[in-house]
N, C-alpha and C positions, 0 to 999 in steps of 0.2 A: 445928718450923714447923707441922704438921699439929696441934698442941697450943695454938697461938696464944701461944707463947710468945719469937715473933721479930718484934719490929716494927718494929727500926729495923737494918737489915742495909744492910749498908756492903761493898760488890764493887771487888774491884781485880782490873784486867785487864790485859795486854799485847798482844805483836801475836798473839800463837796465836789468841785469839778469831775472827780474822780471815784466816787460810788458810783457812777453808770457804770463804769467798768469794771465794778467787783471789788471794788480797795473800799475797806471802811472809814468813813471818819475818825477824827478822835473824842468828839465829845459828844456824840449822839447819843441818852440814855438806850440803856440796854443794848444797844449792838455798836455801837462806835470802840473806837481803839481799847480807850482807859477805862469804857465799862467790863471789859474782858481781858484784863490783867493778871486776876489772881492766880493763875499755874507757875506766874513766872516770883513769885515769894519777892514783891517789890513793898515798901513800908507806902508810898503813896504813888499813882498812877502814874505822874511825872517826873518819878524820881527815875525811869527806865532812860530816859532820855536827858538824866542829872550828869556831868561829865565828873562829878567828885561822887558820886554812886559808881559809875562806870570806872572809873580807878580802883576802887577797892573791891569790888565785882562786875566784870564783864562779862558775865556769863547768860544773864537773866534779858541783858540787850542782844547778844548774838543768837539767843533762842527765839527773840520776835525777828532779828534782822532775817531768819533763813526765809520767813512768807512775808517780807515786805522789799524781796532784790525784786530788781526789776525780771523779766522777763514770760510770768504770769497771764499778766493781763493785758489787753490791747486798749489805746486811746478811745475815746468815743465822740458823740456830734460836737461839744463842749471844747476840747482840743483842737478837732480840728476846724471850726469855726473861727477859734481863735488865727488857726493858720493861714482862714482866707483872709479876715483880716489884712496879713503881711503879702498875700499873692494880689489885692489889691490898691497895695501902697500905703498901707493905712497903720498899718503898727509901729509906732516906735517902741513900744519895749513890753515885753508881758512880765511879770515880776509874779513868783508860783512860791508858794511856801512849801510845793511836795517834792518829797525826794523821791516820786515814784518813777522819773525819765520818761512819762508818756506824753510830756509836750517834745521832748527832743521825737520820740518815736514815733510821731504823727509829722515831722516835719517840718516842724518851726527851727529856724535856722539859728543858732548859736548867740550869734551877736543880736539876736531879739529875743533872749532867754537870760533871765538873771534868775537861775536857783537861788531864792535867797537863805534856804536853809542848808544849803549843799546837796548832795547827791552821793547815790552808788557808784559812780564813774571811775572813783578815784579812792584812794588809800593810804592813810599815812599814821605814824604812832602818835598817839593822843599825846604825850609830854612832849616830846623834843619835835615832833613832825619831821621828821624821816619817812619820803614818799618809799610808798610799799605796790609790788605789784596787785594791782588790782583783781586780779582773776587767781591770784594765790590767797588773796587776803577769804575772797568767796570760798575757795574749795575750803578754804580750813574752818571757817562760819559751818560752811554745808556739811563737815564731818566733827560737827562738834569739838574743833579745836579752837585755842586760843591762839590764832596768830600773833606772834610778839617781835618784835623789829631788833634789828642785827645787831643794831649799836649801841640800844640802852636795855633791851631785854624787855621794855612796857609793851602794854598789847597796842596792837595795830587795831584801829577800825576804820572803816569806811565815811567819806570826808563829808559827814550827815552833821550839820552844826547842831551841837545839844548846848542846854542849858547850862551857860558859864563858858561860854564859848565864843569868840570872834566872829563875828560875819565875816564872809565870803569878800573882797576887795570888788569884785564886781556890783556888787548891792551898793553899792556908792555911789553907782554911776546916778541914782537916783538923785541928786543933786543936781544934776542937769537935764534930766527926763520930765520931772515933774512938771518946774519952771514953762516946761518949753508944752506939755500938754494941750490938748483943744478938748478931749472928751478923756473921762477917767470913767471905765467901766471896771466894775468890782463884781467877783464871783465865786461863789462857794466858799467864803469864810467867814469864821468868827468874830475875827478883829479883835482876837484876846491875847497877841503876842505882840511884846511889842521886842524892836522898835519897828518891825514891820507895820502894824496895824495903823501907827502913826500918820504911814507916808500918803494915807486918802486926804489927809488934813493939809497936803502942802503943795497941792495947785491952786494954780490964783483964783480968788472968789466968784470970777466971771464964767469958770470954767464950767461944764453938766460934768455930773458925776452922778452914773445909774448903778443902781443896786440889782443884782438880779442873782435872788436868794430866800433860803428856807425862813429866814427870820429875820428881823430888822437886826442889824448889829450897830458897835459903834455910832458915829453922830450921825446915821440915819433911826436913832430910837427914838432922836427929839423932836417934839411937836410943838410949833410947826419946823417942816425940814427947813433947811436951809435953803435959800433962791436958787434955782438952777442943779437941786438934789430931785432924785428920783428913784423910786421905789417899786420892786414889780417883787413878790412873792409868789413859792411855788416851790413843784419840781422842776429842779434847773435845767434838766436837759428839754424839759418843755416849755422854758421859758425863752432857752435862745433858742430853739426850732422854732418858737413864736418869733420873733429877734428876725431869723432869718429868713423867714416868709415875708414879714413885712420889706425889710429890704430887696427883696427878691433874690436871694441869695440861695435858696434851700436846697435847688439844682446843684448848683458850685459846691457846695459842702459835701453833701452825698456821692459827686460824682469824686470827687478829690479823697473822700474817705474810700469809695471802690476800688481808688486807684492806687492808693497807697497800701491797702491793703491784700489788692492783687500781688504786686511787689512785696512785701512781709513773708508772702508766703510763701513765695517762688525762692524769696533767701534762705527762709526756713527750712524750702525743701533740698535744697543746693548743700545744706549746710548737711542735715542728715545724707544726703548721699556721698559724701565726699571721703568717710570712711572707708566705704566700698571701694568705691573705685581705687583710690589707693592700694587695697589688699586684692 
Protein backbone atom coordinates (compact mmCIF):
# COMPACT_ATOMS: atom_id res chain seq x y z
CA UNK A 1 0.00 0.00 0.00
CA UNK A 2 2.59 2.42 1.09
CA UNK A 3 4.31 1.42 -2.49
CA UNK A 4 1.19 2.50 -4.45
CA UNK A 5 0.64 -0.82 -5.50
CA UNK A 6 -3.16 -1.11 -4.10
CA UNK A 7 -5.71 0.62 -5.74
CA UNK A 8 -8.70 -0.97 -5.96
CA UNK A 9 -9.14 -2.79 -2.29
CA UNK A 10 -12.27 -4.49 -1.65
CA UNK A 11 -13.14 -4.94 2.63
CA UNK A 12 -15.49 -7.32 3.95
CA UNK A 13 -16.80 -6.83 7.22
CA UNK A 14 -19.11 -8.25 9.87
CA UNK A 15 -20.73 -7.34 13.13
CA UNK A 16 -17.08 -7.29 15.12
CA UNK A 17 -16.41 -3.91 13.39
CA UNK A 18 -19.11 -2.66 15.44
CA UNK A 19 -18.70 -3.64 19.22
CA UNK A 20 -16.34 -0.68 19.65
CA UNK A 21 -19.43 1.11 19.29
CA UNK A 22 -21.73 -0.68 21.68
CA UNK A 23 -23.68 -3.27 19.11
CA UNK A 24 -23.04 -6.77 20.14
CA UNK A 25 -22.02 -9.58 17.99
CA UNK A 26 -23.93 -12.34 17.29
CA UNK A 27 -21.95 -15.18 18.25
CA UNK A 28 -19.71 -14.16 20.91
CA UNK A 29 -20.30 -16.90 24.04
CA UNK A 30 -22.10 -15.15 26.79
CA UNK A 31 -22.57 -11.73 25.56
CA UNK A 32 -23.09 -11.72 21.75
CA UNK A 33 -26.65 -11.54 20.12
CA UNK A 34 -27.89 -15.32 20.04
CA UNK A 35 -26.37 -15.85 23.57
CA UNK A 36 -28.98 -13.47 24.91
CA UNK A 37 -32.19 -14.56 23.21
CA UNK A 38 -34.13 -16.25 25.59
CA UNK A 39 -36.92 -13.34 26.66
CA UNK A 40 -37.73 -13.23 23.26
CA UNK A 41 -39.56 -17.36 23.53
CA UNK A 42 -37.56 -18.22 20.15
CA UNK A 43 -37.10 -22.44 19.66
CA UNK A 44 -33.45 -21.79 18.38
CA UNK A 45 -31.26 -18.31 18.25
CA UNK A 46 -31.53 -18.02 14.42
CA UNK A 47 -34.86 -18.84 14.06
CA UNK A 48 -35.44 -14.66 15.07
CA UNK A 49 -33.94 -13.96 12.00
CA UNK A 50 -35.96 -17.30 10.09
CA UNK A 51 -38.34 -15.33 7.42
CA UNK A 52 -40.92 -18.65 7.86
CA UNK A 53 -40.55 -17.94 11.98
CA UNK A 54 -41.33 -14.29 11.16
CA UNK A 55 -44.47 -15.28 9.11
CA UNK A 56 -46.18 -16.95 11.70
CA UNK A 57 -44.82 -14.71 14.48
CA UNK A 58 -43.36 -11.30 14.20
CA UNK A 59 -43.37 -10.30 17.18
CA UNK A 60 -40.27 -11.86 19.06
CA UNK A 61 -38.07 -9.99 15.80
CA UNK A 62 -39.79 -6.56 16.42
CA UNK A 63 -38.99 -6.85 20.23
CA UNK A 64 -35.03 -7.17 19.25
CA UNK A 65 -35.59 -4.82 16.21
CA UNK A 66 -36.71 -1.74 18.62
CA UNK A 67 -32.50 -1.88 20.19
CA UNK A 68 -31.01 -2.88 16.94
CA UNK A 69 -32.59 0.65 14.72
CA UNK A 70 -30.07 2.63 13.85
CA UNK A 71 -29.71 5.70 15.76
CA UNK A 72 -28.08 4.59 19.12
CA UNK A 73 -24.73 4.28 18.55
CA UNK A 74 -22.08 6.26 16.75
CA UNK A 75 -19.35 4.69 14.06
CA UNK A 76 -16.02 4.33 15.60
CA UNK A 77 -11.96 4.25 14.33
CA UNK A 78 -12.99 0.93 12.29
CA UNK A 79 -15.62 2.63 9.97
CA UNK A 80 -14.03 5.40 9.57
CA UNK A 81 -10.84 4.06 8.53
CA UNK A 82 -12.57 2.28 6.31
CA UNK A 83 -13.67 5.86 4.84
CA UNK A 84 -10.29 7.07 4.50
CA UNK A 85 -9.60 4.44 2.54
CA UNK A 86 -12.17 5.99 -0.15
CA UNK A 87 -10.86 9.82 0.67
CA UNK A 88 -7.83 8.39 -0.57
CA UNK A 89 -8.77 6.67 -3.70
CA UNK A 90 -8.30 3.39 -2.60
CA UNK A 91 -11.82 1.74 -2.17
CA UNK A 92 -13.67 0.07 -4.61
CA UNK A 93 -16.21 -1.38 -2.64
CA UNK A 94 -16.69 -2.36 1.25
CA UNK A 95 -19.18 -5.21 1.36
CA UNK A 96 -20.78 -5.16 5.63
CA UNK A 97 -22.97 -7.93 6.78
CA UNK A 98 -24.62 -5.24 9.38
CA UNK A 99 -27.57 -3.73 9.22
CA UNK A 100 -26.52 -1.29 11.93
CA UNK A 101 -26.06 2.05 9.13
CA UNK A 102 -22.90 3.13 10.93
CA UNK A 103 -20.70 2.81 7.70
CA UNK A 104 -23.42 5.02 5.82
CA UNK A 105 -23.21 7.42 9.24
CA UNK A 106 -19.54 7.87 9.30
CA UNK A 107 -19.59 8.70 5.64
CA UNK A 108 -18.67 6.27 3.27
CA UNK A 109 -20.67 7.13 0.29
CA UNK A 110 -23.51 4.88 -1.13
CA UNK A 111 -21.99 3.59 -4.19
CA UNK A 112 -18.91 2.08 -1.96
CA UNK A 113 -21.48 0.37 0.45
CA UNK A 114 -23.10 -2.95 -0.50
CA UNK A 115 -25.31 -3.90 2.61
CA UNK A 116 -25.21 -7.19 1.79
CA UNK A 117 -27.84 -8.13 4.43
CA UNK A 118 -29.90 -5.02 3.94
CA UNK A 119 -30.69 -2.42 6.17
CA UNK A 120 -33.25 -0.20 8.45
CA UNK A 121 -33.41 2.38 5.62
CA UNK A 122 -36.12 0.94 4.00
CA UNK A 123 -39.48 -0.96 4.52
CA UNK A 124 -41.54 -3.25 2.65
CA UNK A 125 -44.15 -6.50 3.39
CA UNK A 126 -42.34 -9.56 3.65
CA UNK A 127 -44.90 -11.57 1.08
CA UNK A 128 -45.69 -9.44 -1.70
CA UNK A 129 -43.00 -6.57 -1.05
CA UNK A 130 -45.05 -3.60 -1.11
CA UNK A 131 -42.59 -0.64 -0.18
CA UNK A 132 -43.85 0.70 3.17
CA UNK A 133 -42.82 4.14 4.78
CA UNK A 134 -40.13 3.70 6.53
CA UNK A 135 -40.43 5.95 9.64
CA UNK A 136 -44.02 4.58 9.94
CA UNK A 137 -42.90 0.94 9.79
CA UNK A 138 -40.39 2.43 13.13
CA UNK A 139 -43.02 4.17 15.04
CA UNK A 140 -45.22 1.14 15.03
CA UNK A 141 -41.98 -1.40 15.90
CA UNK A 142 -41.26 1.48 18.73
CA UNK A 143 -45.04 1.18 20.01
CA UNK A 144 -45.34 -2.36 19.98
CA UNK A 145 -47.42 -2.60 16.87
CA UNK A 146 -47.49 -4.94 14.02
CA UNK A 147 -47.16 -2.76 10.97
CA UNK A 148 -49.07 -4.61 8.25
CA UNK A 149 -49.19 -3.45 4.46
CA UNK A 150 -52.39 -2.01 2.82
CA UNK A 151 -52.67 -4.38 0.13
CA UNK A 152 -52.21 -7.81 1.52
CA UNK A 153 -52.65 -7.15 5.28
CA UNK A 154 -49.01 -9.30 6.07
CA UNK A 155 -46.71 -7.54 8.47
CA UNK A 156 -44.39 -5.10 7.13
CA UNK A 157 -40.74 -5.27 8.23
CA UNK A 158 -37.80 -3.38 7.69
CA UNK A 159 -35.58 -4.56 4.41
CA UNK A 160 -33.02 -6.54 6.85
CA UNK A 161 -32.37 -9.78 4.68
CA UNK A 162 -33.21 -12.89 6.87
CA UNK A 163 -32.88 -16.29 6.36
CA UNK A 164 -34.87 -17.69 3.28
CA UNK A 165 -34.51 -14.54 1.78
CA UNK A 166 -33.05 -12.89 -1.53
CA UNK A 167 -29.96 -10.81 -1.39
CA UNK A 168 -30.12 -7.31 -2.00
CA UNK A 169 -29.44 -7.01 -6.23
CA UNK A 170 -26.55 -4.83 -5.23
CA UNK A 171 -24.54 -7.69 -3.60
CA UNK A 172 -24.02 -8.73 -7.22
CA UNK A 173 -22.16 -6.26 -8.01
CA UNK A 174 -19.66 -8.53 -6.51
CA UNK A 175 -18.99 -10.30 -9.68
CA UNK A 176 -17.17 -7.50 -11.01
CA UNK A 177 -15.44 -6.17 -7.74
CA UNK A 178 -13.85 -9.09 -6.80
CA UNK A 179 -12.18 -9.96 -10.34
CA UNK A 180 -11.05 -6.41 -10.55
CA UNK A 181 -9.45 -6.56 -6.72
CA UNK A 182 -5.54 -5.76 -5.76
CA UNK A 183 -5.90 -6.18 -1.81
CA UNK A 184 -8.95 -7.93 0.01
CA UNK A 185 -8.90 -6.84 3.66
CA UNK A 186 -11.53 -8.72 5.81
CA UNK A 187 -12.82 -7.62 9.15
CA UNK A 188 -14.84 -8.42 12.10
CA UNK A 189 -16.46 -11.70 10.93
CA UNK A 190 -17.06 -15.13 11.22
CA UNK A 191 -17.23 -16.27 7.79
CA UNK A 192 -20.18 -18.59 8.80
CA UNK A 193 -23.01 -17.13 6.35
CA UNK A 194 -22.78 -18.02 3.37
CA UNK A 195 -23.04 -16.93 0.39
CA UNK A 196 -21.49 -14.03 1.73
CA UNK A 197 -18.41 -15.79 3.51
CA UNK A 198 -17.71 -17.31 0.04
CA UNK A 199 -16.77 -14.06 -1.71
CA UNK A 200 -12.92 -14.02 0.13
CA UNK A 201 -12.48 -17.17 -2.08
CA UNK A 202 -12.94 -15.30 -5.33
CA UNK A 203 -10.09 -12.90 -5.97
CA UNK A 204 -7.51 -14.14 -8.09
CA UNK A 205 -4.84 -16.26 -6.31
CA UNK A 206 -2.21 -13.48 -6.75
CA UNK A 207 -4.16 -11.18 -4.94
CA UNK A 208 -3.03 -10.37 -0.52
CA UNK A 209 -5.95 -10.95 1.34
CA UNK A 210 -5.35 -9.71 5.34
CA UNK A 211 -7.28 -10.84 8.15
CA UNK A 212 -7.44 -8.54 10.84
CA UNK A 213 -9.68 -10.46 13.50
CA UNK A 214 -10.52 -12.00 17.01
CA UNK A 215 -10.10 -15.49 15.54
CA UNK A 216 -8.78 -17.29 12.50
CA UNK A 217 -12.11 -17.84 10.51
CA UNK A 218 -12.63 -19.46 7.23
CA UNK A 219 -9.71 -20.58 4.92
CA UNK A 220 -7.40 -18.52 7.10
CA UNK A 221 -7.74 -21.75 9.73
CA UNK A 222 -5.51 -23.62 7.38
CA UNK A 223 -2.16 -24.39 7.98
CA UNK A 224 -0.01 -23.45 6.04
CA UNK A 225 -2.33 -20.18 4.76
CA UNK A 226 -2.40 -19.73 1.49
CA UNK A 227 0.57 -17.57 -0.56
CA UNK A 228 -0.19 -14.04 -0.33
CA UNK A 229 -2.98 -14.81 3.03
CA UNK A 230 -2.24 -12.89 6.11
CA UNK A 231 -3.24 -13.00 9.43
CA UNK A 232 -3.11 -10.40 12.51
CA UNK A 233 -5.18 -11.25 15.68
CA UNK A 234 -6.50 -9.24 18.31
CA UNK A 235 -8.88 -6.41 19.43
CA UNK A 236 -9.82 -4.87 16.16
CA UNK A 237 -10.05 -1.48 16.76
CA UNK A 238 -6.33 -1.99 17.97
CA UNK A 239 -5.51 -3.69 15.18
CA UNK A 240 -6.40 -1.17 12.49
CA UNK A 241 -5.14 1.76 14.72
CA UNK A 242 -1.99 -0.42 14.47
CA UNK A 243 -2.85 -0.60 10.39
CA UNK A 244 -3.06 3.01 10.66
CA UNK A 245 0.01 4.16 12.29
CA UNK A 246 2.13 2.14 10.14
CA UNK A 247 0.58 3.66 7.20
CA UNK A 248 0.69 7.02 8.60
CA UNK A 249 -2.62 7.58 8.54
CA UNK A 250 -3.83 7.76 12.27
CA UNK A 251 -3.86 11.70 11.99
CA UNK A 252 -6.35 11.41 8.95
CA UNK A 253 -8.65 9.07 10.78
CA UNK A 254 -8.98 10.95 14.02
CA UNK A 255 -9.16 14.12 12.48
CA UNK A 256 -12.07 12.93 9.85
CA UNK A 257 -13.68 11.21 12.97
CA UNK A 258 -13.59 14.82 14.88
CA UNK A 259 -14.92 16.07 11.97
CA UNK A 260 -17.79 14.16 11.33
CA UNK A 261 -18.62 14.05 14.47
CA UNK A 262 -18.59 17.66 15.07
CA UNK A 263 -21.24 17.68 12.19
CA UNK A 264 -23.59 14.63 13.87
CA UNK A 265 -23.91 16.74 16.45
CA UNK A 266 -24.54 20.10 15.31
CA UNK A 267 -27.51 18.09 13.18
CA UNK A 268 -28.51 16.45 16.17
CA UNK A 269 -28.76 19.72 17.91
CA UNK A 270 -30.66 21.59 14.84
CA UNK A 271 -32.89 18.81 14.91
CA UNK A 272 -33.85 19.01 18.62
CA UNK A 273 -34.35 22.70 18.31
CA UNK A 274 -36.50 22.79 15.45
CA UNK A 275 -39.72 22.08 17.55
CA UNK A 276 -39.31 25.19 19.29
CA UNK A 277 -38.81 27.49 17.02
CA UNK A 278 -41.63 26.43 15.15
CA UNK A 279 -44.12 26.91 18.36
Amino acid sequence: MKLGRCKNIVVVTGAGISTASGIPDFRTPGTGLYANLEKYNVPYPESIFNIDFFTNDPLPFFSLAKSLYPGNHRPNYIHYFIRTLHQKGLLLRTYTQNIDGLEKLCGIPEDKLVEAHGSFATASCHLCYTPYPSDEAKEAIMNDQVPTCSFCAAAVKPDVVFFGEDLPQKYFLNSEDFPKADLLLIMGTSLQIEPFASLVNTVRPSVPRLLLNRDPVGPFTKVPLRKKDYVELGDLEDLVRRFAQMLGWNEDVEEMMRAQEAAMSSTSLCQQSEPQTRS
